[in-house]
ROZAKE-103536 format. One record per atom (N, C-alpha, C): residue in one letter; x, y, z. Coordinates in steps of 0.2 Angstrom, whole numbers, plus 5000, padded with zeros to 4 digits. Layout:
# ROZAKE-103536
AXYZ;...
END
This chain:
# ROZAKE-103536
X562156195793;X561456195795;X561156125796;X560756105802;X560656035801;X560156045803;X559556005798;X558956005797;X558355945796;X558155935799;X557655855800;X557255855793;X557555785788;X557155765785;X556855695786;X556155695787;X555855635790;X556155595794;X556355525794;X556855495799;X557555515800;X557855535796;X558555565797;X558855635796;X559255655796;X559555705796;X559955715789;X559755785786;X560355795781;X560655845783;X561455855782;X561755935784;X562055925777;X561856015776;X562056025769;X562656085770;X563256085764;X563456155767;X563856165760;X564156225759;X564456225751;X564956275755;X565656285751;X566156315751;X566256325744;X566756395744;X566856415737;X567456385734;X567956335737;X568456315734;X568756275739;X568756205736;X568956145740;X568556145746;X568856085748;X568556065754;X567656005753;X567355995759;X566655965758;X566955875759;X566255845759;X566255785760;X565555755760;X565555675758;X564755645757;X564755605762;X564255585767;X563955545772;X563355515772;X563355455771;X562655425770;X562555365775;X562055375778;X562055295782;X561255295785;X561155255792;X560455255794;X560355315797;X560855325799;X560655425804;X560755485800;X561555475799;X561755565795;X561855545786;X561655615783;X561655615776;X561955675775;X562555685773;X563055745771;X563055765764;X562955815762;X562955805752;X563355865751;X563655855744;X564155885741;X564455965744;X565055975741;X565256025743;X565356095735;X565556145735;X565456175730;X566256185728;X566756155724;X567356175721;X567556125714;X568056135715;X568356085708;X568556025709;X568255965702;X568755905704;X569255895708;X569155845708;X569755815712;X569755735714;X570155675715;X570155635718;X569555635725;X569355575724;X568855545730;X569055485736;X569055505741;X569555455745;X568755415748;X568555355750;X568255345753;X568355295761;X567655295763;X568055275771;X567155245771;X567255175777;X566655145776;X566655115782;X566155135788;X565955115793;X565155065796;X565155055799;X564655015801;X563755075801;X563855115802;X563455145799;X563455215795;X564155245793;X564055275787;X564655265785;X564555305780;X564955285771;X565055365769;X565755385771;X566355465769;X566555465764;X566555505757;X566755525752;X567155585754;X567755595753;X567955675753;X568355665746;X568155745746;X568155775739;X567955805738;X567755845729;X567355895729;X566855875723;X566155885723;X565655855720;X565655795720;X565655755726;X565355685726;X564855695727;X564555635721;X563655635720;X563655635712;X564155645708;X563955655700;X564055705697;X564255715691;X564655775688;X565055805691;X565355845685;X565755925686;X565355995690;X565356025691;X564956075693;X565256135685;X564556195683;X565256225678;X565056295685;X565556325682;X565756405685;X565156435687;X564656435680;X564156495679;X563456445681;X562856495684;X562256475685;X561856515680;X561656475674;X561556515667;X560756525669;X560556575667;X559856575667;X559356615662;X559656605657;X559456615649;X560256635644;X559856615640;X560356625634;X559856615627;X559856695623;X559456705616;X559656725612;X559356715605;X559756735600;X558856775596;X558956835595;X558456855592;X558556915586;X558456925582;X558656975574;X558457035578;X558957105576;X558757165578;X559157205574;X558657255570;X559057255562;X559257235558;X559957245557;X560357215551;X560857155555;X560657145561;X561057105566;X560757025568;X561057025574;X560656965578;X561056985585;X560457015589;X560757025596;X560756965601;X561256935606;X561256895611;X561556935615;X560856885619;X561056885627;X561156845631;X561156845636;X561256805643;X561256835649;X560956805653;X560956825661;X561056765665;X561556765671;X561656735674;X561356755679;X561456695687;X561156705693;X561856695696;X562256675696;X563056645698;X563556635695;X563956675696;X564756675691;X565256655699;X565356575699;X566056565704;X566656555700;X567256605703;X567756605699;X567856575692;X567356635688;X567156645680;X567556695680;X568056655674;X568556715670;X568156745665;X567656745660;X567556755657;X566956705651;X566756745647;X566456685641;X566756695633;X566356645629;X566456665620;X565956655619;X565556675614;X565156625609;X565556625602;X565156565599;X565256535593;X564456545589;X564656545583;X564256535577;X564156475573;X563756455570;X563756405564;X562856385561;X563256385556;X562756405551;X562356315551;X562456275552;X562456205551;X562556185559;X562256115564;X562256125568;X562756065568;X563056025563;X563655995563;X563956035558;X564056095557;X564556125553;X565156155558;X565656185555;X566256215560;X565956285564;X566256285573;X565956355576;X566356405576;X566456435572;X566956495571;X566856545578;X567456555584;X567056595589;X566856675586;X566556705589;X566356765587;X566756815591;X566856815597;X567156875599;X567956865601;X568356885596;X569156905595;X569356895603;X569256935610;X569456915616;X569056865620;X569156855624;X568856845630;X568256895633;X567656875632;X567156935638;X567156915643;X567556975647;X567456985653;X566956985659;X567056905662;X566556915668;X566356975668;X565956995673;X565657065679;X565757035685;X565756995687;X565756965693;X566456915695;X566856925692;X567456875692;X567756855699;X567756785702;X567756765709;X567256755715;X566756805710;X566256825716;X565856775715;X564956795717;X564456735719;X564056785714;X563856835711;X563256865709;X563256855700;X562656895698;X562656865693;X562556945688;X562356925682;X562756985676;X562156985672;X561857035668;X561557025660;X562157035653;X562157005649;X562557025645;X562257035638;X562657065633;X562357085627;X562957065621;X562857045617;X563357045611;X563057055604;X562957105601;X562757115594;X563257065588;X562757025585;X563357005578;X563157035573;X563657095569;X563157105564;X563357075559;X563857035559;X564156985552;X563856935550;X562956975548;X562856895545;X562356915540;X562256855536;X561756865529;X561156855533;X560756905525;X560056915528;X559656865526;X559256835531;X558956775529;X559356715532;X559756705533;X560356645534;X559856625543;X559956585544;X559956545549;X560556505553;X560556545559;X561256525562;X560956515570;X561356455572;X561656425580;X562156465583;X562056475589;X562456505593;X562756465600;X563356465601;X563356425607;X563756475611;X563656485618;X563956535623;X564456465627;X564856485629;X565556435634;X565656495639;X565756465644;X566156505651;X566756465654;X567056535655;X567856485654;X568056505664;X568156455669;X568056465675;X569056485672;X568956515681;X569956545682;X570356485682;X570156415682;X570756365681;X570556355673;X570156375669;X570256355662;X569756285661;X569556275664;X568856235663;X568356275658;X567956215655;X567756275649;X566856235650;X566156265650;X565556235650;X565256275645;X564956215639;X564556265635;X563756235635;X563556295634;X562756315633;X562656335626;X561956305626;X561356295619;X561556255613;X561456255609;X561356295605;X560456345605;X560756405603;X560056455602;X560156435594;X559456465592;X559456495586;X559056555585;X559456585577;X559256655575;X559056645569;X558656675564;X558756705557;X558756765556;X559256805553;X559656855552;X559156885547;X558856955551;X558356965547;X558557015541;X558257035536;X558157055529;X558157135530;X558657185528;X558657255528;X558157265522;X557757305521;X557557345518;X557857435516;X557957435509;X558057505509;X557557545503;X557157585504;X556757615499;X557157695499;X557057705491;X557357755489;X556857815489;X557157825488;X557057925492;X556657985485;X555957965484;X555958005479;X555858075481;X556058145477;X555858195475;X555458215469;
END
């Protein structure tokens, strides 16, 4: 798509794995493409300047397009969720816990959860109840997403406090 901005031209374009290139000079401006690191070869002319690769421009990109992530008490538990907008080649996630925000994060869930979207572009809600926890206790959660090469990106910390069971007994 090439589109007039002000004096110059930007063409933008994204692919879902490899490929892309950056171009910047008095006329054309080409920006990033959408896949995994890699080596940046550069090339440099009288009026522009070619990057090929994958995200030139700064950072890593991660898998996922997170669009919340909370930790709220529900019962004798602490329900988290998350919603995404984007999962590209997301194998899955973890959360971790920890009671201290420099203490140890023990993960919480034994496998891998499973994308819903794995490979694809859309996006998920997800649930996870923890009910392993004291009442009263205050705890950080951190969510990671793990893309299909093993790249790993983590999100939050949230926080929860682990609310207080009540049981009253039962007269006759």
């Amino acid at each position: 798509v090439l589109a007039q901005s002000g004096s110059l031209y930007d063409l933008h374009w994204n692919v879902l794995s490899g490929g892309g290139a950056l171009s910047t000079g008095t006329t054309y401006r080409i920006n990033y493409s959408f896949g995994q690191p890699s080596v940046i070869n550069l090339s440099t002319g009288t009026a522009y300047q070619v990057g090929q690769g994958y995200w030139y421009g700064g950072g890593f990109p991660t898998a996922v397009k997170l669009v919340s992530f909370t930790a709220r008490p529900s019962g004798a538990a602490v329900l988290l969720t998350w919603e995404t907008a984007a999962e590209w080649d997301n194998l899955g996630f973890n959360l971790y816990r920890q009671s201290t925000l420099d203490g140890p994060a023990p993960r919480l869930n034994a496998t891998l959860i499973p994308s819903c979207c794995p490979g694809g572009g859309g996006g998920a809600i997800y649930v996870f109840l923890d009910t392993a926890v004291e009442a009263g206790a205050v705890y950080f959660y951190t969510l990671e997403d793990v893309d299909l090469n093993g790249a790993r990106t983590f999100h939050g910390p949230v926080q929860a406090t682990a609310p207080y069971a009540v049981f009253l007994p039962v007269v006759k």
